[in-house]
N, C-alpha and C positions, 0 to 999 in steps of 0.2 A: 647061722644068721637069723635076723626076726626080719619079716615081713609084717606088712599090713594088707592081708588079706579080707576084702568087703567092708572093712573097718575092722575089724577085728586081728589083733595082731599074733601072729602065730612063729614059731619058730622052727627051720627047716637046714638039712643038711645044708653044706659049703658048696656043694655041687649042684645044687637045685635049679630046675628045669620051670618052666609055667606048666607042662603037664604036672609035674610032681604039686605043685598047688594046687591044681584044677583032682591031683587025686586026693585031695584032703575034703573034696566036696563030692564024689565021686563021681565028676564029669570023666568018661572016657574020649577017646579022640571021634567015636564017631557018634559021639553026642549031639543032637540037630536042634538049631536054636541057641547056641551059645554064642558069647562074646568075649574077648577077653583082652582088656587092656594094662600094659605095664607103665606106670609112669604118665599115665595121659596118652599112649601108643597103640594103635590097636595090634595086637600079635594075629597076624595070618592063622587061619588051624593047622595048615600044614608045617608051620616052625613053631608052633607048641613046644614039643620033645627037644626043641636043638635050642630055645631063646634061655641062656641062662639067667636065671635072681639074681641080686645082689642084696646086699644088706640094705634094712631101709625102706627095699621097692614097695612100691601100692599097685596092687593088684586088685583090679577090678573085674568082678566076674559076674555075666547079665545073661540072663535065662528065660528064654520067651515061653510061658507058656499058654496054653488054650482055654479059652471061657467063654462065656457067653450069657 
């Protein structure tokens, strides 16, 4: 299936997970500061691993990070 992944379209197993996306950026689950929306959704972190893709979807993934 192809995704749009942060704009950038990417293509990923039939079985694909929002983790499995978030691994092409190499967010793990206990990554702090992230966001991740499917569709305009936002995916809980805890249903990461269990929200499956589908073809098409837009994934958006937001990343706080620290400055000053």
């Amino acid at each position: 299936m192809t995704i749009r992944l942060n704009g950038e379209e990417r293509r990923l197993d039939d079985a694909a997970t929002v983790q499995t996306a978030l691994d092409l950026l190499d967010v793990t689950p206990d990554s702090r500061g992230v966001a991740v929306a499917v569709d305009r959704e936002v995916v809980p972190r805890a249903r990461w691993h269990e929200t499956p893709l589908h073809d098409g979807a837009q994934v958006e993934v937001v990343m706080a990070i620290q400055g000053g």
